[in-house]
PyMOL CGO cylinders between C-alpha atoms (Angstrom):
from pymol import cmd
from pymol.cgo import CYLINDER

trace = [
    CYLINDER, -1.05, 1.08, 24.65, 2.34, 0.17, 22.86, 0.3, 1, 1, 1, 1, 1, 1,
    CYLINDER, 2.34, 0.17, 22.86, 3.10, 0.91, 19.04, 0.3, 1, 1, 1, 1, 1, 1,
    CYLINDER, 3.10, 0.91, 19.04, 2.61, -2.44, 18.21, 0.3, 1, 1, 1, 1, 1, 1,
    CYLINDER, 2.61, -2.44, 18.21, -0.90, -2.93, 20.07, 0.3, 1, 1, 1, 1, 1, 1,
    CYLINDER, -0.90, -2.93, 20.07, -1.43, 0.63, 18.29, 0.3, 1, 1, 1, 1, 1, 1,
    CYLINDER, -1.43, 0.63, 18.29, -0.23, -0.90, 14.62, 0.3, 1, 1, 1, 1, 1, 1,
    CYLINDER, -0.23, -0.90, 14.62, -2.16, -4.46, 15.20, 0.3, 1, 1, 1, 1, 1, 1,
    CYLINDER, -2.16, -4.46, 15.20, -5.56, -2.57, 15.96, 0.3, 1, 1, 1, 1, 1, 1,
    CYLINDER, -5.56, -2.57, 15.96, -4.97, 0.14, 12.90, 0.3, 1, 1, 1, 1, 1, 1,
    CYLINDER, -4.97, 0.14, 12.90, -4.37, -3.25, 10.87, 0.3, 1, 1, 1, 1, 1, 1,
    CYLINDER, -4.37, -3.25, 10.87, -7.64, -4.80, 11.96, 0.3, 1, 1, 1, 1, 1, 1,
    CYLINDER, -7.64, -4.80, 11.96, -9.44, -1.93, 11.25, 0.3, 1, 1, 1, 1, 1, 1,
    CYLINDER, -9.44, -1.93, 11.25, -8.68, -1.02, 7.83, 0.3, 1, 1, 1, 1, 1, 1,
    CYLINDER, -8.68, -1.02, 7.83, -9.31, -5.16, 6.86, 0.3, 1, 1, 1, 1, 1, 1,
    CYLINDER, -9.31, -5.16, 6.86, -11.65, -5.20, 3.88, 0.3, 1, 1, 1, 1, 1, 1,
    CYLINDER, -11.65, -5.20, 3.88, -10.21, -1.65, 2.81, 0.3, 1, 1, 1, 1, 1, 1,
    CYLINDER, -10.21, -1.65, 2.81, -9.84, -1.80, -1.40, 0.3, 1, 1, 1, 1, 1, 1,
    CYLINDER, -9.84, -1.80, -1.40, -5.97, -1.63, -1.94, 0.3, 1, 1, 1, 1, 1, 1,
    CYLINDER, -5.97, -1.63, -1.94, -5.22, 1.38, -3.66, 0.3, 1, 1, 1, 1, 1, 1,
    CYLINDER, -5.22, 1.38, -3.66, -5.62, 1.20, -7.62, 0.3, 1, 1, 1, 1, 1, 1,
    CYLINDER, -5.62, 1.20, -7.62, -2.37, 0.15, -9.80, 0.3, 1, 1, 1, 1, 1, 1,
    CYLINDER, -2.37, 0.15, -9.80, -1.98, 2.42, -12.97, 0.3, 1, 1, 1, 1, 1, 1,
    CYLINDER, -1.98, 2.42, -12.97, -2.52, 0.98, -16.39, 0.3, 1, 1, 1, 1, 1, 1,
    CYLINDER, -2.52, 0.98, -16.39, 0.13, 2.98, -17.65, 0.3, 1, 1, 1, 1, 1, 1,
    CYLINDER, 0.13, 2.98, -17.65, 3.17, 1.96, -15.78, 0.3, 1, 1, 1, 1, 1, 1,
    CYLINDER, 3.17, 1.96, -15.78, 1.69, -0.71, -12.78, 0.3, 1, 1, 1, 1, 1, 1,
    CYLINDER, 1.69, -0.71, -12.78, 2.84, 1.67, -9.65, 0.3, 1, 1, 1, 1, 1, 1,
    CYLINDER, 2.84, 1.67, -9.65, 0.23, 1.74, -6.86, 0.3, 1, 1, 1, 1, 1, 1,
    CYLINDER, 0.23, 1.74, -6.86, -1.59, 5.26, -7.32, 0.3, 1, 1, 1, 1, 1, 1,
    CYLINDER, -1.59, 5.26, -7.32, -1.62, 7.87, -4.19, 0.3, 1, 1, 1, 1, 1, 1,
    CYLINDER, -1.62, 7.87, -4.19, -5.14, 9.00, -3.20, 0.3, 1, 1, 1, 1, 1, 1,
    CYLINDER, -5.14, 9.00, -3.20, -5.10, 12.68, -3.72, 0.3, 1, 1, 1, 1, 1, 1,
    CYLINDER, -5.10, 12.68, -3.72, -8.48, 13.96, -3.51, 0.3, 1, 1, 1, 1, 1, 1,
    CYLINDER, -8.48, 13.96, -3.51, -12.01, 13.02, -2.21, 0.3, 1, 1, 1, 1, 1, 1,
    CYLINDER, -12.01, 13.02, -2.21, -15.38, 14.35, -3.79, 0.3, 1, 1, 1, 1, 1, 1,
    CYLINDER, -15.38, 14.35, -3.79, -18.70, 14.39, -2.24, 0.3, 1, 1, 1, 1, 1, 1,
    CYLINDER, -18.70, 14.39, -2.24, -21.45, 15.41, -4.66, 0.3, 1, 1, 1, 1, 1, 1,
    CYLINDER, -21.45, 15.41, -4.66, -25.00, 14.55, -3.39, 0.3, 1, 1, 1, 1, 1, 1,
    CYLINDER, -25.00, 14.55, -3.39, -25.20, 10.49, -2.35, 0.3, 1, 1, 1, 1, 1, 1,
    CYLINDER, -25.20, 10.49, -2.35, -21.70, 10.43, -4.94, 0.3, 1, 1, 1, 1, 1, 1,
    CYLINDER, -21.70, 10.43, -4.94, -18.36, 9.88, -3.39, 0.3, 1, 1, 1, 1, 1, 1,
    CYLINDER, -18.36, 9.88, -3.39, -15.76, 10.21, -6.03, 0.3, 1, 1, 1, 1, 1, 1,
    CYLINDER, -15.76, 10.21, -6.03, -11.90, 8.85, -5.08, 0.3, 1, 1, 1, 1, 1, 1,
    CYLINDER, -11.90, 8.85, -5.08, -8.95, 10.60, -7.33, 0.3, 1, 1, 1, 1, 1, 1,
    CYLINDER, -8.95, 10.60, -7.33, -5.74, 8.83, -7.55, 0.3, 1, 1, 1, 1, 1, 1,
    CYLINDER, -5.74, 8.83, -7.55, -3.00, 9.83, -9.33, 0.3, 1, 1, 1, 1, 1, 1,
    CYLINDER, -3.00, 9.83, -9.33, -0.05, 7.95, -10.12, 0.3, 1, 1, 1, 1, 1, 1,
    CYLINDER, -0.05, 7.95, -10.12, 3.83, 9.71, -8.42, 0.3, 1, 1, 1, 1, 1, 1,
    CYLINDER, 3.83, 9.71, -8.42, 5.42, 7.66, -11.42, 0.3, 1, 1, 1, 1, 1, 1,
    CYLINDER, 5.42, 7.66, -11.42, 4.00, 9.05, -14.65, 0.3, 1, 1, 1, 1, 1, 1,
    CYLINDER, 4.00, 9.05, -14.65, 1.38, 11.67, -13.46, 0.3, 1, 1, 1, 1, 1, 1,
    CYLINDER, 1.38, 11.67, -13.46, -1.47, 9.28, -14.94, 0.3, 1, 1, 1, 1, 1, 1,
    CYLINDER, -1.47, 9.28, -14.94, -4.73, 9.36, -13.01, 0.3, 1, 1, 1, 1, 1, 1,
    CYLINDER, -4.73, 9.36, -13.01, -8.07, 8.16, -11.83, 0.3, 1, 1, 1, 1, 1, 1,
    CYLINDER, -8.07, 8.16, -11.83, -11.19, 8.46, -10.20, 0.3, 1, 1, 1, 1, 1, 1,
    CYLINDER, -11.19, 8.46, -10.20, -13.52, 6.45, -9.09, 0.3, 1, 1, 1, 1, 1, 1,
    CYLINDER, -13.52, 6.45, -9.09, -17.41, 6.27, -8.22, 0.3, 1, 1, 1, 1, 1, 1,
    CYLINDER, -17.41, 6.27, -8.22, -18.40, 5.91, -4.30, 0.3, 1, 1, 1, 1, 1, 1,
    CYLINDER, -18.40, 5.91, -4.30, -19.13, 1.75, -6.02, 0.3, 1, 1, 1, 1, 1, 1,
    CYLINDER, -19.13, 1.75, -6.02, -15.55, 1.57, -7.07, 0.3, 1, 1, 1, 1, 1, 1,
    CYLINDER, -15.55, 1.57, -7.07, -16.18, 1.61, -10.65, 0.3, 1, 1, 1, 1, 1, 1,
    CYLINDER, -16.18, 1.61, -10.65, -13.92, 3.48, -12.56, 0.3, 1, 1, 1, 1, 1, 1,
    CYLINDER, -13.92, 3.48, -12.56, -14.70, 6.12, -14.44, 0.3, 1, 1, 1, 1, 1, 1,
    CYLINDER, -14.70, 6.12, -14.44, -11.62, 7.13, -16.24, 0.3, 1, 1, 1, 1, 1, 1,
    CYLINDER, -11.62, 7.13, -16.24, -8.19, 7.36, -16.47, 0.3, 1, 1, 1, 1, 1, 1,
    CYLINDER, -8.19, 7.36, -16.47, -5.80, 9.98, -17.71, 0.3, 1, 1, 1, 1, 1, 1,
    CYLINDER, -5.80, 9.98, -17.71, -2.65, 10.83, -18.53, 0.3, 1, 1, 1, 1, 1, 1,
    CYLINDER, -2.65, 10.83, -18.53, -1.74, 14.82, -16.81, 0.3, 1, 1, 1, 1, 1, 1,
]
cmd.load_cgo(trace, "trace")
């Protein structure tokens, strides 16, 4: 398999993946940093490599906070 078959069937599978989260602070596209698994809960923490804000989110997607380090 070539690098390109490799890239088009990475590409295909990660359609329908949420984009990662843009801060409020300073609108740069936050890193994903961390994953949490309490119970049925998934929690996502992203922080931002421009300002140090960040944010985590609920296995839904709904945000539940963001902060400034």
């Amino acid at each position: 398999m070539s690098i390109q078959d490799e890239a088009s069937e990475f590409m295909r599978a990660t359609d329908g993946v949420p984009p990662h989260p843009r801060c409020a602070e300073c609108g740069v596209p936050m890193w994903l940093v961390a994953v949490d698994r309490v119970g049925p809960i998934e929690r996502k923490h992203f922080k931002c490599q421009a300002c140090d804000a960040e944010l985590v989110t609920r296995e839904n997607g709904q945000d539940t906070g963001q902060q400034n380090a």
